[in-house]
ZABAMAR-427618 format. One record per residue (C-alpha): z, y, x negated. Coordinates in pm, whole numbers, plus 50000, padded with zeros to 5 digits. Layout:
# residues N
ZYX...
//
This chain:
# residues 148
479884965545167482074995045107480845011945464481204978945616484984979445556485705015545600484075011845970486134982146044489274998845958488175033046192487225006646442490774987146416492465027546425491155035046702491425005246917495375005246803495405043346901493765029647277496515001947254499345028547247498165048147520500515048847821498595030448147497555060648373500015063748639499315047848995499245072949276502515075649492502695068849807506465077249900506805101250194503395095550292501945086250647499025068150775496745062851062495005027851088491705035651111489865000151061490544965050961487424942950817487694904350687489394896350969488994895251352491634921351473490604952151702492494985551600494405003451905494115038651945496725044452169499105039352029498335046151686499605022351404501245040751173502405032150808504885052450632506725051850316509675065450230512245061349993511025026649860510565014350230507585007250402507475010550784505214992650987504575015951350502544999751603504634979651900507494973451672509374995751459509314970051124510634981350750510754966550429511614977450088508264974049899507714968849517505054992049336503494979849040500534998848960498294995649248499894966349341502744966849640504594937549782507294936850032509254902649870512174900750108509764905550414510654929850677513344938350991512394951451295512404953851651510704924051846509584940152156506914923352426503594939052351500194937252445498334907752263496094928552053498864954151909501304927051848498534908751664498364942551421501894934451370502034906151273498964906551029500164933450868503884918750775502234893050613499654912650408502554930150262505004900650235502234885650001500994914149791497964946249832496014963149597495884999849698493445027149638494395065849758491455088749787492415121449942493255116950291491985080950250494555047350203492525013550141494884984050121492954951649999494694915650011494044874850121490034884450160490764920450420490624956450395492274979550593491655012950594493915045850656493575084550712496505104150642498475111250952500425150750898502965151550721506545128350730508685144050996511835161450842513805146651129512975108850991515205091050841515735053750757519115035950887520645013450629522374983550807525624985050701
//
């Protein structure tokens, strides 16, 4: 009886000691850029000319493929949202590039689940996946223009 309760009480230490860890800290993705490289659980072909490009930077994510679109995006864990949706240009495009575009505003504007692996970005949300490589390096000469 005696072991009985000394193991329940190293059982009940160490599951408070677990408790008290801090949660391991979610990759960062500020100053980061990224190639779309494929989109699945949807119907959406990927141009490669011109690329579509995803930055962040400075608690903005920026949206490259026809339009130039930015929003400030929340990071909790793994978990990003863009709540107050995003500005950008609205430019004529071709069909299929515009299409990116759009899809991709609202994936943000309604919450991802991201994984970074290397060079590798996998954004997961509303049943797709959409996959990235990393795309250089942020050029020094970018900058993000606050409306005033």
């Amino acid at each position: 009886m005696q072991c009985r309760a000394i193991f329940a009480s190293v059982l009940a230490a160490g599951l408070v000691g677990c408790a008290l860890q801090p949660p391991a800290q979610a990759p960062g993705l500020d100053g980061t850029r990224w190639q779309l490289v494929s989109v699945s659980g949807r119907t959406l072909a990927v141009p490669q000319s011109p690329p579509v490009e995803l930055r962040f930077l400075e608690s903005r994510v920026n949206v490259h493929g026809c339009n130039a679109l930015s929003g400030r995006y929340v990071q909790e864990g793994t978990r990003l949202t863009v709540p107050k949706g995003f500005v950008g240009t609205r430019m004529a495009c071709e069909e299929g590039l515009l299409a990116v575009d759009n899809a991709a505003t609202r994936l943000f504007e309604k919450g991802v689940e991201f994984r970074k692996e290397g060079d590798t970005l996998v954004i997961r949300g509303q049943g797709e996946r959409w996959t990235f490589r990393r795309h250089g390096s942020m050029p020094s000469s970018f900058r993000i223009e606050q409306a005033g």
